[in-house]
MARLO-69527 format. One record per residue: residue number from 1; x, z, y negated of N, C-alpha, C in turn. Coordinates in Angstrom, 1 decimal, decimal comma. Last residue first. Layout:
N
> nr/n_X/n_Z/n_Y/ca_X/ca_Z/ca_Y/c_X/c_Z/c_Y
> NUM/X/Z/Y/X/Z/Y/X/Z/Y
...
This chain:
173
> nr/n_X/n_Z/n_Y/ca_X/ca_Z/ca_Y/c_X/c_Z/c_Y
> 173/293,0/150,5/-13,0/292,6/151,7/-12,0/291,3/152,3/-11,9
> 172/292,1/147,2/-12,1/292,6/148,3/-13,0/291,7/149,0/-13,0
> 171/293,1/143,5/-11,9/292,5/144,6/-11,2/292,7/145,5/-12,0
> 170/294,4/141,0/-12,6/293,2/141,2/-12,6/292,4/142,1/-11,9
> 169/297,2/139,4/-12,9/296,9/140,9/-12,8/295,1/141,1/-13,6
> 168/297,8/137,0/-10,5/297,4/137,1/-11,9/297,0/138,8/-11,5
> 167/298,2/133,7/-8,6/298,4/135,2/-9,1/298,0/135,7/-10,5
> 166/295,5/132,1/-6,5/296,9/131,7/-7,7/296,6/133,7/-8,1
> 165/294,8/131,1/-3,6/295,0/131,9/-4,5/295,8/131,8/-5,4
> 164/294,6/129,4/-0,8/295,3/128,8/-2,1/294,8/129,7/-3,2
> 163/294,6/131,1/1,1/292,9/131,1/0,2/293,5/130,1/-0,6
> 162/297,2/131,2/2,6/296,0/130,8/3,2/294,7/130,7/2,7
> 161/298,8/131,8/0,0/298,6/130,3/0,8/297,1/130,0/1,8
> 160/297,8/133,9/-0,2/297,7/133,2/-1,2/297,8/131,8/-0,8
> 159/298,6/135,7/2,8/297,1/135,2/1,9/297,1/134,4/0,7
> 158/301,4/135,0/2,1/301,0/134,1/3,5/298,8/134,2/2,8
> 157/302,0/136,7/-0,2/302,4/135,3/-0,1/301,7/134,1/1,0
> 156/301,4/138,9/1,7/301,0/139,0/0,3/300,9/137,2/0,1
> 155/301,3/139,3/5,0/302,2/139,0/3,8/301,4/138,6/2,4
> 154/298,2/140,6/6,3/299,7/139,9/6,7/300,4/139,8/5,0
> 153/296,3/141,9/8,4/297,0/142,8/7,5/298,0/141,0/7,4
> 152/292,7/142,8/8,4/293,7/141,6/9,3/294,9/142,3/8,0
> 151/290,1/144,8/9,8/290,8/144,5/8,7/291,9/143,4/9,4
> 150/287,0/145,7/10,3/288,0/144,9/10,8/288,8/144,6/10,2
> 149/284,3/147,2/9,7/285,3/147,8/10,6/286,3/147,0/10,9
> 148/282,7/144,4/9,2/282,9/145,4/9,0/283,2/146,4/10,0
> 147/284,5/141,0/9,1/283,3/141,8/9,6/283,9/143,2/8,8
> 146/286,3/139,5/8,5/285,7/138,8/8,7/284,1/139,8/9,3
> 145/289,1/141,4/7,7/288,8/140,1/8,8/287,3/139,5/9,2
> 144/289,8/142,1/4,7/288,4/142,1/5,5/289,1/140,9/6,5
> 143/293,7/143,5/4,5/291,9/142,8/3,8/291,0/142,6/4,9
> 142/296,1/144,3/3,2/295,1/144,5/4,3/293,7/144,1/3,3
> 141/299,9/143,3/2,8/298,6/143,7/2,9/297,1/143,5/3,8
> 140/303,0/144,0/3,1/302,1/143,1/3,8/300,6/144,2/3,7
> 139/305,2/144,8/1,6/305,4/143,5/2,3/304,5/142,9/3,0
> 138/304,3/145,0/-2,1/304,0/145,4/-0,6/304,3/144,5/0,1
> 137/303,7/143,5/-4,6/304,9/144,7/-4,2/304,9/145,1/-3,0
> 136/302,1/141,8/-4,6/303,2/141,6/-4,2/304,2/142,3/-4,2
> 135/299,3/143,0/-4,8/299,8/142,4/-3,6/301,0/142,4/-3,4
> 134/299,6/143,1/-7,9/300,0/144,4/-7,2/300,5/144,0/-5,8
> 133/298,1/140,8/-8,9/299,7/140,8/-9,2/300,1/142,0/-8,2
> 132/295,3/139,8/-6,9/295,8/140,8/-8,0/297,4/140,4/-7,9
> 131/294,7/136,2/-7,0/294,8/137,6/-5,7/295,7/138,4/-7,3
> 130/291,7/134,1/-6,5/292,6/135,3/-7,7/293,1/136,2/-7,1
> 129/290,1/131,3/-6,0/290,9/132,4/-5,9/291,7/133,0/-6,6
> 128/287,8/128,9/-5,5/288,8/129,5/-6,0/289,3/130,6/-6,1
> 127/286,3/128,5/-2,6/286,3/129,0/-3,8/287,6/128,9/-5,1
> 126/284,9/126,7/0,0/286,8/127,1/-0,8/286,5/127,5/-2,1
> 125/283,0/127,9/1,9/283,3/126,8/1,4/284,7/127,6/0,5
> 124/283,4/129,6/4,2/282,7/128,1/4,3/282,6/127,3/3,6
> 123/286,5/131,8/4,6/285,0/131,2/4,4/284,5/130,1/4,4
> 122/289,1/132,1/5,4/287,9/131,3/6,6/286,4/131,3/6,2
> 121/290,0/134,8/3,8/290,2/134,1/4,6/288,6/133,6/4,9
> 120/288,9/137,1/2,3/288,9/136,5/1,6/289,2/134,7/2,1
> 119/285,5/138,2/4,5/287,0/137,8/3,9/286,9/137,0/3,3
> 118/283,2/141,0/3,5/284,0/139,5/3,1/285,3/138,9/3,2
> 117/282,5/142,7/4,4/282,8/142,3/5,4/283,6/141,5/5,2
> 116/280,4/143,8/2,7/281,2/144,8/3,5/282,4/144,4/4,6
> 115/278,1/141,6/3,3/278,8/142,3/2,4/279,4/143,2/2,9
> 114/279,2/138,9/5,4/278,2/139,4/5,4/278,9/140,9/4,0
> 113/280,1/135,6/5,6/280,3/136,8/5,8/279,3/137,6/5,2
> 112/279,3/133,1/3,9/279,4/133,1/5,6/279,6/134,8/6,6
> 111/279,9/132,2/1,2/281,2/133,1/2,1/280,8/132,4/4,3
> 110/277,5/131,6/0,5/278,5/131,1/0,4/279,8/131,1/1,1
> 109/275,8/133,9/1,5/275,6/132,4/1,6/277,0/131,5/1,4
> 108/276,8/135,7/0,2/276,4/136,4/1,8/276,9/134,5/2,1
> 107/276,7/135,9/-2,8/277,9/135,9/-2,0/278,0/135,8/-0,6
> 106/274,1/135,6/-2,5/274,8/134,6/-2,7/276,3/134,3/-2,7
> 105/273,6/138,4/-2,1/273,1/137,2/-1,6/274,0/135,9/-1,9
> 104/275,0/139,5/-4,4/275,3/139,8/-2,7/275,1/138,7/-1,7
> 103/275,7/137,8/-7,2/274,7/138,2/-6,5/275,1/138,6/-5,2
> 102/279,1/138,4/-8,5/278,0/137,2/-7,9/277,0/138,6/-7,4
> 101/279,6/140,3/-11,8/279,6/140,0/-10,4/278,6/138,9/-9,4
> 100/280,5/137,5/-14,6/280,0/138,9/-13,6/280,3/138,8/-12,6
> 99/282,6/136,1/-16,6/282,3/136,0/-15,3/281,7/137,5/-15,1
> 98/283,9/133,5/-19,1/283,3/134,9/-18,6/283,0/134,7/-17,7
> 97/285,2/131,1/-19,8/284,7/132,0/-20,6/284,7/133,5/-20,1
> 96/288,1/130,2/-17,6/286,5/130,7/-18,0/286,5/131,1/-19,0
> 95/290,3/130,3/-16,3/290,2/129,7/-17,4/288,7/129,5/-17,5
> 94/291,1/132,5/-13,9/290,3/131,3/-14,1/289,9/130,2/-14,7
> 93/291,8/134,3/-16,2/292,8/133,4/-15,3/292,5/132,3/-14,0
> 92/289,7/134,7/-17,3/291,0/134,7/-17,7/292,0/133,6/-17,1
> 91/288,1/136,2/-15,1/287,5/134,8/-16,1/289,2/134,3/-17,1
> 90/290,0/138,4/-14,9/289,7/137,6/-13,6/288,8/136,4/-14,3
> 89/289,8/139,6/-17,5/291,0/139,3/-16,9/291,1/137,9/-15,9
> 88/286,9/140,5/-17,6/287,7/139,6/-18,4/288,8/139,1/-18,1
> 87/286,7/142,3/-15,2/285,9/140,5/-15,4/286,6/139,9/-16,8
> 86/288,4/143,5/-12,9/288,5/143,4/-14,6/288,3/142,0/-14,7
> 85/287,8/145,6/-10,1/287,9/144,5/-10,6/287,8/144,4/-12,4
> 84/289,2/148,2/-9,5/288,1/147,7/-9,8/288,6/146,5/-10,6
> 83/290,4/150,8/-6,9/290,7/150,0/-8,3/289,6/149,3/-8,8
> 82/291,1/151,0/-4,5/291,7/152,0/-5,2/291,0/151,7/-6,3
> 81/291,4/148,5/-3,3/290,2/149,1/-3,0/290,3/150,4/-3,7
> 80/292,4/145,6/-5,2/292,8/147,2/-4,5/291,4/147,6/-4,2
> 79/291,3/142,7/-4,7/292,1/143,8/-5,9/292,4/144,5/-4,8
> 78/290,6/139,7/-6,1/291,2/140,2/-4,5/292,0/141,3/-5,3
> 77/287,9/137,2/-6,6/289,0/138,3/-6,6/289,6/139,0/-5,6
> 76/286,3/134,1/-6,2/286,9/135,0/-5,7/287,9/135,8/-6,6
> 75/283,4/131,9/-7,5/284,7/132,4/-7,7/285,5/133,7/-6,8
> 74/280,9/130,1/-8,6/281,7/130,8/-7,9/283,1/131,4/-7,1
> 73/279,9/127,6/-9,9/280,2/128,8/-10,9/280,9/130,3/-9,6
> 72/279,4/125,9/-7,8/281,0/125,7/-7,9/281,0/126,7/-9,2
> 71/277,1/126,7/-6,0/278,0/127,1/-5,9/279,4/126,8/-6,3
> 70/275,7/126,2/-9,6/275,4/126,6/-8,6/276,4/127,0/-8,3
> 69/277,1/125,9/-12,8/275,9/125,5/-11,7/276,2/125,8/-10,5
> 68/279,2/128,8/-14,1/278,7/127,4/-14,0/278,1/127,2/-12,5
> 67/279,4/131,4/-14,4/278,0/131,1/-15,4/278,1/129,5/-15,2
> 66/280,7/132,6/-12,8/281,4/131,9/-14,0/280,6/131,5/-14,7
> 65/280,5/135,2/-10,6/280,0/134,0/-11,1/280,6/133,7/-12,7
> 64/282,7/136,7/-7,7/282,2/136,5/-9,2/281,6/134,9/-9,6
> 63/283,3/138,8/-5,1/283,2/137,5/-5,8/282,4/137,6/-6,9
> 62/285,8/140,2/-4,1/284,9/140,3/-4,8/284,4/138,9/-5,0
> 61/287,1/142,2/-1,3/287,5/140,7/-1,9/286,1/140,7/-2,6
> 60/289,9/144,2/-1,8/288,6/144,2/-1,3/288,4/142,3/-1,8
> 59/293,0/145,6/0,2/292,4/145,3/-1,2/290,8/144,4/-0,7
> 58/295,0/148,0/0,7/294,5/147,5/1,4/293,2/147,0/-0,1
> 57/297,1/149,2/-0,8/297,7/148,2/0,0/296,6/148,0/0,7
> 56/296,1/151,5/-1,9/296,5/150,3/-2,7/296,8/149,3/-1,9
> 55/295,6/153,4/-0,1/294,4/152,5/-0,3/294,9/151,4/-1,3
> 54/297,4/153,4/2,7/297,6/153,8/1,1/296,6/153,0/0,8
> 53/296,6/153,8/5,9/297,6/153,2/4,9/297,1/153,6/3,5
> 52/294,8/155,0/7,8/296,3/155,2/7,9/297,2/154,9/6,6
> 51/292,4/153,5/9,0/293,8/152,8/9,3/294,8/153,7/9,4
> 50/290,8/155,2/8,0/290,9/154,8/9,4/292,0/154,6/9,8
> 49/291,7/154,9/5,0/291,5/155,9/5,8/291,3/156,1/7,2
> 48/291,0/152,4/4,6/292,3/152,9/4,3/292,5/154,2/5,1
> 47/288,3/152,1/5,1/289,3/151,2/6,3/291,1/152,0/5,5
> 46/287,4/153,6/3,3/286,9/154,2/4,9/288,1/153,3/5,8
> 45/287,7/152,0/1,0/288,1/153,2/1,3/288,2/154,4/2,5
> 44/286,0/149,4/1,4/287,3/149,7/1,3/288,4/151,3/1,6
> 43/283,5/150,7/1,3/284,3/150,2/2,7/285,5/150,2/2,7
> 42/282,2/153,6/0,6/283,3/152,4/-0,1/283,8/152,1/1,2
> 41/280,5/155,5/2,0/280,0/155,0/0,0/281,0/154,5/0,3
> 40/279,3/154,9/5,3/280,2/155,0/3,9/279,9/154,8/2,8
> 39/277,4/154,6/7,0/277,3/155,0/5,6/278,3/155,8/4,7
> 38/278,5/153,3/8,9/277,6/152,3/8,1/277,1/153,5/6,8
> 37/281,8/153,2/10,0/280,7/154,2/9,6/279,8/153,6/8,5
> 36/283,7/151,8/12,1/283,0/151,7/11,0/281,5/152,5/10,9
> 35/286,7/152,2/13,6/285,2/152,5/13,9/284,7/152,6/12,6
> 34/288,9/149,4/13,8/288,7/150,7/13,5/287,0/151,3/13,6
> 33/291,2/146,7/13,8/289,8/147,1/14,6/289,8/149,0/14,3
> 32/293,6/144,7/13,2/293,0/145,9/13,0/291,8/146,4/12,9
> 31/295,8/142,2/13,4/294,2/142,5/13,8/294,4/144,0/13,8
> 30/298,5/140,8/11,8/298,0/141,8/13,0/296,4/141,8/12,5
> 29/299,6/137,5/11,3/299,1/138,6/11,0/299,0/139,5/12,2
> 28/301,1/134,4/10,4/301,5/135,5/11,4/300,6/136,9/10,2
> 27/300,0/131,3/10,7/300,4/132,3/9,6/300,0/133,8/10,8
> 26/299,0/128,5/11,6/300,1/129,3/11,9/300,6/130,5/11,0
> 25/296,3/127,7/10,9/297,5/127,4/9,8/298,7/128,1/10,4
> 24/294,8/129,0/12,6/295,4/127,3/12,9/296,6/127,0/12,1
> 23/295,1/131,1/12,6/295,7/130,9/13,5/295,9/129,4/13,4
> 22/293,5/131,4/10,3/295,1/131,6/10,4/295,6/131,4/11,6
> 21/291,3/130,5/11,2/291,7/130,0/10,1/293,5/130,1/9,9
> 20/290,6/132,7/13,0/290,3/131,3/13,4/291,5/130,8/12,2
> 19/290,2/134,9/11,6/291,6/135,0/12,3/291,4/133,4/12,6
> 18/288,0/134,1/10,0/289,2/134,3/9,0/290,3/134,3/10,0
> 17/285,9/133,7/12,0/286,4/132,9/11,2/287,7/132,8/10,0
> 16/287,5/135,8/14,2/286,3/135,7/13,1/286,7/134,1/12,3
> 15/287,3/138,0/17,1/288,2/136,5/16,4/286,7/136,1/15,4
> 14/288,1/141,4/16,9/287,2/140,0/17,6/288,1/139,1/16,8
> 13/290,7/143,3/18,2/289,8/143,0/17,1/289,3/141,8/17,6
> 12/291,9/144,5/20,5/292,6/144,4/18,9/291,8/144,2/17,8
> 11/290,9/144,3/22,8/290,6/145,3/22,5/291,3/145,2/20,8
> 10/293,4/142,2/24,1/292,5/142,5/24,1/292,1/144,1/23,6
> 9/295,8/141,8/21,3/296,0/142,1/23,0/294,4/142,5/22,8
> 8/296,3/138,6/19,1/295,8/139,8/19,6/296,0/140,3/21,5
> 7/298,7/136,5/18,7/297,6/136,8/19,7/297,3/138,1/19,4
> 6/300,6/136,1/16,2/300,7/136,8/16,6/299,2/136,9/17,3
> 5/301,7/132,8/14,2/300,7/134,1/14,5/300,7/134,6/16,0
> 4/305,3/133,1/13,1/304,2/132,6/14,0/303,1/133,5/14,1
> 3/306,6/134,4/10,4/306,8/134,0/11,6/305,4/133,5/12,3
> 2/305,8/133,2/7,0/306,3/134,1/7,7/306,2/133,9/9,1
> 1/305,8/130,6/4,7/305,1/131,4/5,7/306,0/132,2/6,5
């Protein structure tokens, strides 16, 4: 893990179940709060843009179904917002057969987050996880804090610990 978490200064961003979650685990991020425009065509690409940063470095979090029963056929990805998830790849290294996209709804249910919003952090139940191989060329990436308009940014290595994410190149262009 990288240094201590870091308090927001008021006005930085709300506290979501994803900053809850890192804060307990001691894992150092920043809060990033931006004004969200509810008709964007790509969240992902409105918070790159807000923010400032290279849309590769800021990545979306997908969820996927494995075709097994209920909520344990459910599954997380973690790509680029530049990019698109690769259901063979991401069932791959999951050791699945195959995987689509989950239903919205049932990603809504599961997560606790709402679509556009999903973190990959402090959902409700533990999924398993897939963070892209790309994360780790960057010293620190950006993903959903827990709403829309919210991003949390920290170390590539500190979200894999904090989702227990295993690595794997399951994203493309």
């Amino acid at each position: 893990m990288t240094a201590r978490a870091r308090h927001p200064r008021p006005g930085e961003g709300p506290s979501t179940p994803a900053t809850v979650a890192l804060d307990r685990a001691g894992i150092a991020y920043t809060r990033h709060a931006y004004d969200h425009d509810p008709a964007a065509a790509s969240y992902g690409l409105e918070a790159a843009a807000a923010l400032g940063v290279e849309p590769a470095r800021v990545f979306k979090t997908l969820l996927v179904d494995t075709g097994r029963a209920g909520a344990a056929g459910l599954a997380v990805g973690i790509v680029p917002v530049d990019g698109q998830l690769d259901l063979k790849a991401v069932a791959a290294a999951l050791g699945v057969k195959g995987a689509t996209m989950a239903e919205p709804a049932a990603a809504e249910r599961s997560t606790g987050y709402v679509v556009g919003g999903i973190s990959p952090v402090g959902q409700k139940r533990a999924l398993p996880t897939v963070l892209d191989e790309t994360a780790y060329g960057f010293a620190t990436v950006f993903v959903s804090g827990g709403r829309r308009g919210f991003d949390i940014e920290l170390a590539p290595g500190d979200l894999a610990t904090a989702t227990g994410a295993s690595r794997a190149r399951i994203g493309r262009p």
